[in-house]
C-alpha positions in Angstrom: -12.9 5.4 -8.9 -14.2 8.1 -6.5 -14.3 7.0 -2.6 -16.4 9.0 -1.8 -19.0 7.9 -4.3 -18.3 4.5 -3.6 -19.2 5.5 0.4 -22.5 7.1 -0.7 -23.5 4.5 -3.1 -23.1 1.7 -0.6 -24.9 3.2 2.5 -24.7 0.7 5.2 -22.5 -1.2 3.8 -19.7 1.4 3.1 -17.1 0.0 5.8 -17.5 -3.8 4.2 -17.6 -2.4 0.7 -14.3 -0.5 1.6 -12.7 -3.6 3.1 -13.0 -5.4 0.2 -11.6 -2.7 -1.8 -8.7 -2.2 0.8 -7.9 -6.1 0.8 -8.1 -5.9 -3.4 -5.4 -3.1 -3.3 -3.1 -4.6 -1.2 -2.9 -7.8 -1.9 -4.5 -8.6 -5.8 -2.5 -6.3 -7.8 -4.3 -3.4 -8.2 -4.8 0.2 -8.9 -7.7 1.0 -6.5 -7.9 4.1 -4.3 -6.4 3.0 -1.1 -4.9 6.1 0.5 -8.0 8.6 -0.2 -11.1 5.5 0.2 -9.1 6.0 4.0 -9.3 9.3 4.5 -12.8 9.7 3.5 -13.9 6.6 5.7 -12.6 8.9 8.1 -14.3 11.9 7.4 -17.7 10.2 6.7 -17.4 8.6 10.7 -16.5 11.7 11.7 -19.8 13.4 9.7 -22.2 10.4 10.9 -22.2 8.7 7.5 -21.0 5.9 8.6 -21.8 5.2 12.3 -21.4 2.6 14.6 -23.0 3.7 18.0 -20.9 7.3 18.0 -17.9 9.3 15.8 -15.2 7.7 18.2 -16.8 4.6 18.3 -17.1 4.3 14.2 -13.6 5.0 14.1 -12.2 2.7 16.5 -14.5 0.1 14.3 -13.5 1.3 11.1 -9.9 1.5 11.7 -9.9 -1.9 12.8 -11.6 -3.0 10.3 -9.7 -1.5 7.4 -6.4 -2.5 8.7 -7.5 -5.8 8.7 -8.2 -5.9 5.2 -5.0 -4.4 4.8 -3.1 -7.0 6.7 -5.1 -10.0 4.8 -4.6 -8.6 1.5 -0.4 -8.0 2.4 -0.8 -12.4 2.8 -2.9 -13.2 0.0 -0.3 -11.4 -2.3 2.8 -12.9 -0.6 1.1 -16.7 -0.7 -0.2 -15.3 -4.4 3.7 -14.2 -5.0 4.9 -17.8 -3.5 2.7 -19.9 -5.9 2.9 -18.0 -9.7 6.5 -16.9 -8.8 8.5 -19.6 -9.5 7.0 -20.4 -12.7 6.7 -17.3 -14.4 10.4 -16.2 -13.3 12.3 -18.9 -15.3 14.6 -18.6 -18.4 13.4 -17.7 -21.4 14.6 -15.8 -24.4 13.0 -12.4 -25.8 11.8 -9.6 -24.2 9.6 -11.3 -21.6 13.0 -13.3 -21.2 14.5 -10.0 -19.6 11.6 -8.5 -17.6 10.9 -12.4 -16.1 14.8 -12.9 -15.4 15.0 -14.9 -12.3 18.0 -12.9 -11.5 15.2 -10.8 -10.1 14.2 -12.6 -7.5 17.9 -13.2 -6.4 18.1 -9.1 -6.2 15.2 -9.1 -4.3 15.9 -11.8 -2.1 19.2 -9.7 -1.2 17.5 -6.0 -1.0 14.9 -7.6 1.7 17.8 -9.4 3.4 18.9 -5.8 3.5 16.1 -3.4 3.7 13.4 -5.7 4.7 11.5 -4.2 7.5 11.7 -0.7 6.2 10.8 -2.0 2.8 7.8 -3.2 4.2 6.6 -0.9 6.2 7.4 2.4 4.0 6.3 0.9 1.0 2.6 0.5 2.4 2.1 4.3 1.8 3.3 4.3 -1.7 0.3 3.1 -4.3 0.9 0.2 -6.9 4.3 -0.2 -4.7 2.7 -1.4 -1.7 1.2 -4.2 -3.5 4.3 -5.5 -5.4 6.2 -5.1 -2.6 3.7 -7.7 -1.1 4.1 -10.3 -4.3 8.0 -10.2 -4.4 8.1 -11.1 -1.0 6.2 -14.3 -1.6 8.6 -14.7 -4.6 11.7 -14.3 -3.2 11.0 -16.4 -0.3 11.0 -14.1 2.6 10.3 -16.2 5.6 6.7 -15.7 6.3 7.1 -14.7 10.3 9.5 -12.1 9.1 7.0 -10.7 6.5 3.5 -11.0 8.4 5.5 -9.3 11.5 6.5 -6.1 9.4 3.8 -6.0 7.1 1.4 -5.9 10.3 3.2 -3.4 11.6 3.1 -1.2 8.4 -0.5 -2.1 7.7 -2.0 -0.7 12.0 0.3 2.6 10.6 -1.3 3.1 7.1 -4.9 1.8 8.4 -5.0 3.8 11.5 -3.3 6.5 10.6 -5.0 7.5 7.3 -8.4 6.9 9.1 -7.8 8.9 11.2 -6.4 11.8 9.5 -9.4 11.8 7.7 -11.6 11.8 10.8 -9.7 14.7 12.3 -9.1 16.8 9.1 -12.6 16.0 7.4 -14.5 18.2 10.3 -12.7 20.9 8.6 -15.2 23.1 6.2 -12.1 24.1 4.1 -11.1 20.1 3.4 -14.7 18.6 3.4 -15.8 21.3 0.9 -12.9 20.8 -2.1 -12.7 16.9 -1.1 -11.9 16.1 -4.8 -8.7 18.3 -4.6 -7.6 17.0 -0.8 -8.0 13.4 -2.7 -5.7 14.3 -5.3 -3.1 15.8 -3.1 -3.2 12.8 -0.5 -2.0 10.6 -3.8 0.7 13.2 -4.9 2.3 13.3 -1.7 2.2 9.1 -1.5 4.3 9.1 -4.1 7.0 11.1 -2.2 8.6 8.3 -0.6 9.1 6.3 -3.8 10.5 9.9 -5.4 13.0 10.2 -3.1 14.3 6.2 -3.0 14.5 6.7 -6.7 16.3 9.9 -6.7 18.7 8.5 -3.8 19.2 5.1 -6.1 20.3 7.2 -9.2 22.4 9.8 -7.0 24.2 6.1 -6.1 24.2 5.0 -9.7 25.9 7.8 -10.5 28.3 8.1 -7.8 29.4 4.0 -8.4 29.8 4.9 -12.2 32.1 8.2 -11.1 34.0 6.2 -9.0 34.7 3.0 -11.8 36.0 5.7 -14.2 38.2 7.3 -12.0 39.6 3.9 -10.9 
């Protein structure tokens, strides 16, 4: 899906249109373009595609706007994760037995008791992550004050912030001319977060397994 396209192609109707989109990534289990359908609402308020009285103006609106998508989305997944979670993780034998373990959700349960906040709020600039995140709160229980405080938080940073990068960065002819490629590098360097957790998780693996053999 190309954001900007999907900007063009909706004319007066781009912020709703992205909303909708926004609220559907964060909260519905899916794949769409989060991060970069941001960054070019930005650029397009900042270019007068989108406008709303003014560039500042459209921006204050469009921030707002988006992060409120964001923020419903985050609580239709969790009450989503609160009502198929308990019966699709329950015993069962097979494959699906070992994927669905409810032991899961005990895991989880303990990693947000841990990690929770920065869970929450990091995770939001990670795609795919952000939205499971969201689900396995809801299945794991996480009291819903805790998770709408956090997830707020997280979702004025991601909303804002990406917005207006994109306002900011799109008046620059260098960036609004190769677009396609800025797109592709704002998703490459979304995933760097995730990288690094993983690579500090298997640095930990590794370090527990030295340990057990030299005990």
């Amino acid at each position: 899906m190309d954001p900007e396209f999907l900007i063009n192609a909706m004319g007066n109707w781009a912020l709703w249109g992205c909303a909708l989109v926004i609220f559907a990534e964060c909260g519905l289990f899916s794949i769409l373009p989060g991060d970069s359908l941001l960054f070019t609402v930005g650029m397009f308020a900042a270019l007068g595609s989108i406008s709303f009285g003014g560039p500042m103006p459209t921006l204050i609106v469009s921030a707002l706007v988006l992060t409120c998508a964001a923020i419903a989305g985050n609580v239709a997944g969790y009450w989503l994760g609160t009502v198929v979670g308990p019966p699709i993780f329950k015993p069962r034998d097979g494959l699906m037995g070992k994927v669905l373990d409810p032991r899961h959700v005990a895991r989880t349960h303990a990693f947000f008791d841990r990690h929770g906040p920065k869970a929450l709020i990091l995770a939001r600039f990670v795609p795919i992550v952000r939205t499971i995140v969201t689900l396995v709160a809801g299945v794991a229980g996480m009291p819903f004050r805790r998770f709408i405080s956090y997830t707020a938080i997280g979702g004025a940073l991601w909303g804002v912030g990406v917005t207006t990068l994109g306002y900011f960065l799109g008046r620059v002819e260098l960036i609004r001319d190769h677009i396609d490629a800025v797109l592709v590098l704002i998703v490459l360097v979304s995933l760097v977060p995730m990288g690094i957790e993983f690579a500090l998780q298997r640095l930990k693996a590794r370090k527990g397994e030295s340990e057990g053999v030299a005990a």
